[in-house]
PDB file as gemmi writes it, atoms N, CA and C in Angstrom:
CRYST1    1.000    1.000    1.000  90.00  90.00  90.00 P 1                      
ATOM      1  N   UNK A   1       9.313   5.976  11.372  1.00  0.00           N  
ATOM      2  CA  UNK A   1       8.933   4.969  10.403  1.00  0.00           C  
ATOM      3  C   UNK A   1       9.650   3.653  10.707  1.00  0.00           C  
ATOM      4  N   UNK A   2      10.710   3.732  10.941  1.00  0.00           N  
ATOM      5  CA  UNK A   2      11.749   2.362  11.537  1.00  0.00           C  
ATOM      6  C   UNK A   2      10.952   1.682  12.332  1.00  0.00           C  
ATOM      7  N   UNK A   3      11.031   2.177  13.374  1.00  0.00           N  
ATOM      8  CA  UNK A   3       9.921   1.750  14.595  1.00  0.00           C  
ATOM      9  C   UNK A   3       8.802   1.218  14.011  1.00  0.00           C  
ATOM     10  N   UNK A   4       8.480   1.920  13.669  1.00  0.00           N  
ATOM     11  CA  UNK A   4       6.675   1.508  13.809  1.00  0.00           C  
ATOM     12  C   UNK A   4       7.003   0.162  12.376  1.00  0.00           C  
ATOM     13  N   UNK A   5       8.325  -0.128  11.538  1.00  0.00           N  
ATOM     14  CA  UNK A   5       8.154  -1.342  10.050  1.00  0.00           C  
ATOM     15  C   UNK A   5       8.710  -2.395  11.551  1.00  0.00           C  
ATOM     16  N   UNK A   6       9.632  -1.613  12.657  1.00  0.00           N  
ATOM     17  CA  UNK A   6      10.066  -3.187  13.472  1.00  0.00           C  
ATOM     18  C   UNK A   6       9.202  -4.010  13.716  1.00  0.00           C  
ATOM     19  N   UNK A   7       8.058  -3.227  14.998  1.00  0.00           N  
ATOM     20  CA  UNK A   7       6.862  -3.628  15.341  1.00  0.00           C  
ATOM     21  C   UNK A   7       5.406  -3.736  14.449  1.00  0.00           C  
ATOM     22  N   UNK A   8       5.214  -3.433  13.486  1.00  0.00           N  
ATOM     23  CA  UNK A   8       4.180  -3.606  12.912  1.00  0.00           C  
ATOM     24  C   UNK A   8       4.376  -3.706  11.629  1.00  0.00           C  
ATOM     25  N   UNK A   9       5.395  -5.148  11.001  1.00  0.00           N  
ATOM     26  CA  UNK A   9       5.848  -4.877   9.630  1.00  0.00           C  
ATOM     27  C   UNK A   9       4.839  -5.139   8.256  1.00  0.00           C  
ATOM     28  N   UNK A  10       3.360  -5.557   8.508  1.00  0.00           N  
ATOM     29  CA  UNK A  10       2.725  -5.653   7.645  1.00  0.00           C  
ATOM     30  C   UNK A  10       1.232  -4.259   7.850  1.00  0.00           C  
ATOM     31  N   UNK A  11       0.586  -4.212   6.821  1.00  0.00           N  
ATOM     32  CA  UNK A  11      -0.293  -3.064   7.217  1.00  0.00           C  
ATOM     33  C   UNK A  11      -1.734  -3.687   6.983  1.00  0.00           C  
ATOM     34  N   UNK A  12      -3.166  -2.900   7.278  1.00  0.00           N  
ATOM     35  CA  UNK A  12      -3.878  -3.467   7.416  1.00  0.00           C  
ATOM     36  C   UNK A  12      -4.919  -2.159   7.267  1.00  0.00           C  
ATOM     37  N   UNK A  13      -5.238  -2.175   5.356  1.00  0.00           N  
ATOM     38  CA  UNK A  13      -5.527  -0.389   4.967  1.00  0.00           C  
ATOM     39  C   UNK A  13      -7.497  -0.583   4.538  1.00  0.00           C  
ATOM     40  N   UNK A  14      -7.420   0.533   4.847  1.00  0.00           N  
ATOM     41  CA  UNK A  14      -9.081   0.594   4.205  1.00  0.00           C  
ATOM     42  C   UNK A  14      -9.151   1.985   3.286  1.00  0.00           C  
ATOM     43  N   UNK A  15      -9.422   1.876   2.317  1.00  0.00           N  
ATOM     44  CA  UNK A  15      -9.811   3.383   1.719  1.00  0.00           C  
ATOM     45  C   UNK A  15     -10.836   2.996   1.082  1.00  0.00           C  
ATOM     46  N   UNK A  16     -11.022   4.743   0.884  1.00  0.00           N  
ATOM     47  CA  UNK A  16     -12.388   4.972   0.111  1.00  0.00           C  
ATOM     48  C   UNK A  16     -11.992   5.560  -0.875  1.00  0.00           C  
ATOM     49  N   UNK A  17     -12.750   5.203  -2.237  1.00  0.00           N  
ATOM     50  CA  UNK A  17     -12.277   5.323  -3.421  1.00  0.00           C  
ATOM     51  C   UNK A  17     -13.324   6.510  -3.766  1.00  0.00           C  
ATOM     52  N   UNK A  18     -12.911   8.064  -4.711  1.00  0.00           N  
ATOM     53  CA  UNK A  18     -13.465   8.984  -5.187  1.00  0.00           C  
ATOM     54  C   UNK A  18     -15.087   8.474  -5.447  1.00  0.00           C  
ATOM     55  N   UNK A  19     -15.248   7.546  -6.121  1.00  0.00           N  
ATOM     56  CA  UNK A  19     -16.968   6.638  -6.267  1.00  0.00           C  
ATOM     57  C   UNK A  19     -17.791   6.039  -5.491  1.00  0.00           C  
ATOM     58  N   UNK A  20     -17.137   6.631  -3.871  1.00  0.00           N  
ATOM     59  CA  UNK A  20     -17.665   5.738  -2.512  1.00  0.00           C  
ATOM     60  C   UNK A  20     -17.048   4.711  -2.691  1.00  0.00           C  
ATOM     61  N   UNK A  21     -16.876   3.286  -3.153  1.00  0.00           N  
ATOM     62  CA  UNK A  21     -16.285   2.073  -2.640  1.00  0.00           C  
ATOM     63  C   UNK A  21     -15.452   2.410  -1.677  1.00  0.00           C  
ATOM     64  N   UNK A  22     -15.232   0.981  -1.089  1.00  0.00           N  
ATOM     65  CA  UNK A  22     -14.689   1.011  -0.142  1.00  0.00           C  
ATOM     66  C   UNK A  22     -13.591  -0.323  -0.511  1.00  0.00           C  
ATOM     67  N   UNK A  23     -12.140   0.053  -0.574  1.00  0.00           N  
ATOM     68  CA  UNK A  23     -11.020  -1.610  -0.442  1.00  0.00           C  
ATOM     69  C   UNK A  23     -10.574  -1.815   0.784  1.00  0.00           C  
ATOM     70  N   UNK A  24     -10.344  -3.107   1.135  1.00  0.00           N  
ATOM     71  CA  UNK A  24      -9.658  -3.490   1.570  1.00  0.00           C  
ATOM     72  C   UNK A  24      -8.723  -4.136   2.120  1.00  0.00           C  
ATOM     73  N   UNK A  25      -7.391  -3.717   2.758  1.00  0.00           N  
ATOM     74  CA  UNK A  25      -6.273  -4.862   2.255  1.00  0.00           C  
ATOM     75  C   UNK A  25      -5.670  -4.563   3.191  1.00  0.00           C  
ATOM     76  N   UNK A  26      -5.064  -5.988   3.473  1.00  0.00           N  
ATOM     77  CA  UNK A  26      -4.275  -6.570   4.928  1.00  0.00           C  
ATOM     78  C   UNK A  26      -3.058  -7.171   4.009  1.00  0.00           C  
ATOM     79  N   UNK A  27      -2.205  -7.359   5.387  1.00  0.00           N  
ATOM     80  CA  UNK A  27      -1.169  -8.215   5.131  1.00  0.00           C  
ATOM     81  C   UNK A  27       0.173  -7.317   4.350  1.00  0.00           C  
ATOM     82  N   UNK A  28       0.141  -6.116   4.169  1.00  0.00           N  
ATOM     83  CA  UNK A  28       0.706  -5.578   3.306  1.00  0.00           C  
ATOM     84  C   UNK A  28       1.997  -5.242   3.475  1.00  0.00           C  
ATOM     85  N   UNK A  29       3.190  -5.743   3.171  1.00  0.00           N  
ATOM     86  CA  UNK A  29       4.303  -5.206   3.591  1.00  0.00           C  
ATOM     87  C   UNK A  29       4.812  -3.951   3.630  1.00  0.00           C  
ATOM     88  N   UNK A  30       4.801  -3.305   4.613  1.00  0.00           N  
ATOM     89  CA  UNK A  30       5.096  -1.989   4.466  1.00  0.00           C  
ATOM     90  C   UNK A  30       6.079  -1.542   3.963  1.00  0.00           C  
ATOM     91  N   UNK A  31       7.180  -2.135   4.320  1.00  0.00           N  
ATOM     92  CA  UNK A  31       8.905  -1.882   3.537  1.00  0.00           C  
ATOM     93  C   UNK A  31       8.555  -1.411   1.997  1.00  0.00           C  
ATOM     94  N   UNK A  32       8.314  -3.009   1.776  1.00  0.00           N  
ATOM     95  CA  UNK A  32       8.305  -2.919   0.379  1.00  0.00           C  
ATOM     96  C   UNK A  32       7.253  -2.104  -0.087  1.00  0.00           C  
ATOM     97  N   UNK A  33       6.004  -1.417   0.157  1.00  0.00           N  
ATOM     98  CA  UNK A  33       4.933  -0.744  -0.351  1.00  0.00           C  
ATOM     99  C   UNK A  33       5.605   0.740  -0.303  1.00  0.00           C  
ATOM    100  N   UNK A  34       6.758   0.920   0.776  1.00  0.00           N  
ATOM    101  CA  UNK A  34       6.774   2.337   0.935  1.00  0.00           C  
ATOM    102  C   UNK A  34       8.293   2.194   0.044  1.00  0.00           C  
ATOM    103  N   UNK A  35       9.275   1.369  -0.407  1.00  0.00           N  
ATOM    104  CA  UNK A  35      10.017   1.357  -1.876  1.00  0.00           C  
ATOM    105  C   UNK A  35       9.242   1.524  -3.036  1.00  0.00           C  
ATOM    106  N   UNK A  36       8.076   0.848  -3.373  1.00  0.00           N  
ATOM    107  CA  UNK A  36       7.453   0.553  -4.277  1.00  0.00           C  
ATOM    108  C   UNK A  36       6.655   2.091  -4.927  1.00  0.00           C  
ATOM    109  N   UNK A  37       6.148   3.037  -3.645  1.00  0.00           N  
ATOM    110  CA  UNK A  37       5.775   4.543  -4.129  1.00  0.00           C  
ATOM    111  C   UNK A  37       7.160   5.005  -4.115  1.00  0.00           C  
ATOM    112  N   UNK A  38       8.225   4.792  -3.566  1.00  0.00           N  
ATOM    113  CA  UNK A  38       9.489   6.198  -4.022  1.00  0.00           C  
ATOM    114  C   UNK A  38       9.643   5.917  -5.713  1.00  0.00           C  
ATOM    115  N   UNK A  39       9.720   4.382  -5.792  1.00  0.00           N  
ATOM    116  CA  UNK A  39       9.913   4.136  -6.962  1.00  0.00           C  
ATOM    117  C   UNK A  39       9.268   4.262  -8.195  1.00  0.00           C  
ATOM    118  N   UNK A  40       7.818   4.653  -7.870  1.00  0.00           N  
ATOM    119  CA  UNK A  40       6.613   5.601  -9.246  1.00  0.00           C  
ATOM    120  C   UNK A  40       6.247   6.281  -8.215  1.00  0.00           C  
ATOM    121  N   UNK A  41       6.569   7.626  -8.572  1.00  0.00           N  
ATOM    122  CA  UNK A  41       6.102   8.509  -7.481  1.00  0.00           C  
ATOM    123  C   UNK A  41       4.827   9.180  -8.615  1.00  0.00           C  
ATOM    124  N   UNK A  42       4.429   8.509 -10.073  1.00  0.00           N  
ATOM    125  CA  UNK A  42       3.853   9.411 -10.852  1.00  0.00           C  
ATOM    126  C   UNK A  42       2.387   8.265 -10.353  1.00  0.00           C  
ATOM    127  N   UNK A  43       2.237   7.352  -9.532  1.00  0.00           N  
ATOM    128  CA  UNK A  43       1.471   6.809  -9.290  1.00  0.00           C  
ATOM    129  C   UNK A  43       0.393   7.521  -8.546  1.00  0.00           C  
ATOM    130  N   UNK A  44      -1.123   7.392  -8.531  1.00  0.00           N  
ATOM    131  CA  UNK A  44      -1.401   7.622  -7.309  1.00  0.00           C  
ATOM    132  C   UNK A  44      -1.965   7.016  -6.614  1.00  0.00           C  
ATOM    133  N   UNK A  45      -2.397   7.000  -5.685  1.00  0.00           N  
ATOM    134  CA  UNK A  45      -2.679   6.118  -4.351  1.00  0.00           C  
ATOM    135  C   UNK A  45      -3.547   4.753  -4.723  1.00  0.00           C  
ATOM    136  N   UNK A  46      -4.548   5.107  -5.361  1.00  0.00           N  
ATOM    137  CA  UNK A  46      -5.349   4.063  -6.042  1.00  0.00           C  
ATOM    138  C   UNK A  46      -4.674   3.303  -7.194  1.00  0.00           C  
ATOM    139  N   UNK A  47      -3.716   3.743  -8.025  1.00  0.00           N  
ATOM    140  CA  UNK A  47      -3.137   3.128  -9.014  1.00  0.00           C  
ATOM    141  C   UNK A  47      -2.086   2.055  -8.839  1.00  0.00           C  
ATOM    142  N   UNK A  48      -1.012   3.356  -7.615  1.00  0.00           N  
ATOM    143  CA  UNK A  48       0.100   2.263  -7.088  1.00  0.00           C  
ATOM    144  C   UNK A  48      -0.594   0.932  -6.436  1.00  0.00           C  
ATOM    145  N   UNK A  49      -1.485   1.099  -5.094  1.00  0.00           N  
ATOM    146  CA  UNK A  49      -1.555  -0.144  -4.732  1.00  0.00           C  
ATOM    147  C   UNK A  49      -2.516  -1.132  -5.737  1.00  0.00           C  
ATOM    148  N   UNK A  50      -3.023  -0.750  -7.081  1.00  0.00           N  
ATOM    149  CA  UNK A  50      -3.107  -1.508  -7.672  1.00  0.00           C  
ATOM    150  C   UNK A  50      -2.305  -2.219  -8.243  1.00  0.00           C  
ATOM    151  N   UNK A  51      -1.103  -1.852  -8.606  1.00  0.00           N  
ATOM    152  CA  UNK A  51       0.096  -2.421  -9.548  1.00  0.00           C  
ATOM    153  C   UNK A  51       0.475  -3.050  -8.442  1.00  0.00           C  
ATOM    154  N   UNK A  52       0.637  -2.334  -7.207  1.00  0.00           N  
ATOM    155  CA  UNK A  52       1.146  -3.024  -6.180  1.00  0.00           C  
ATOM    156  C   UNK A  52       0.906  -4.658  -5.816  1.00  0.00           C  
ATOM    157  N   UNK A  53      -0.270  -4.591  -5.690  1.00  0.00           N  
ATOM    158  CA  UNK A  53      -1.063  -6.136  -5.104  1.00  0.00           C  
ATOM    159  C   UNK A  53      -0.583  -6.980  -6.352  1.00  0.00           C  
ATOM    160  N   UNK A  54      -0.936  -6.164  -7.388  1.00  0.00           N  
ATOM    161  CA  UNK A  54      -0.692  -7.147  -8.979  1.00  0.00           C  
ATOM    162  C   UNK A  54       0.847  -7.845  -8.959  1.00  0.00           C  
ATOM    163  N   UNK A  55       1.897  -6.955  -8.410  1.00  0.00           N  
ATOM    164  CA  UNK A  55       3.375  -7.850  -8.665  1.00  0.00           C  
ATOM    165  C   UNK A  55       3.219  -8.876  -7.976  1.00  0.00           C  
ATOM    166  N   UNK A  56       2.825  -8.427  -6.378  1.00  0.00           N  
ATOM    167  CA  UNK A  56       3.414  -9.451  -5.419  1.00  0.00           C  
ATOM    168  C   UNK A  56       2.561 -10.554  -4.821  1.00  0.00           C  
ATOM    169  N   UNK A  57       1.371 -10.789  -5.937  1.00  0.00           N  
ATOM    170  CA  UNK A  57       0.750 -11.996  -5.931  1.00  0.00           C  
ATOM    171  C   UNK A  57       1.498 -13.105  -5.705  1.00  0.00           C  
TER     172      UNK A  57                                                      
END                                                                             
């Protein structure tokens, strides 16, 4: 994980949401996205990076 936040410290995600849609989101700091799930781990994937994008507007 070190490695790969030296060289590639932002992310660049696509998912598919249970209803087919499709998001997607660049630019994403990984550090902080992968603090941000230890820190609500009651989140889930669709929820956190919603709250997620919402702080760090």
């Amino acid at each position: 994980m070190k490695t790969w936040l030296e060289y590639r410290p932002t992310a660049e995600i696509e998912l598919k949401c249970p209803d087919g849609s499709t998001v997607k989101i660049s630019k994403l700091p990984l550090q902080k996205l992968s603090e941000f799930f230890e820190e609500n781990p009651q989140l889930s994937v669709f929820e956190g990076l919603s709250s997620f994008m919402s702080s760090n507007k």
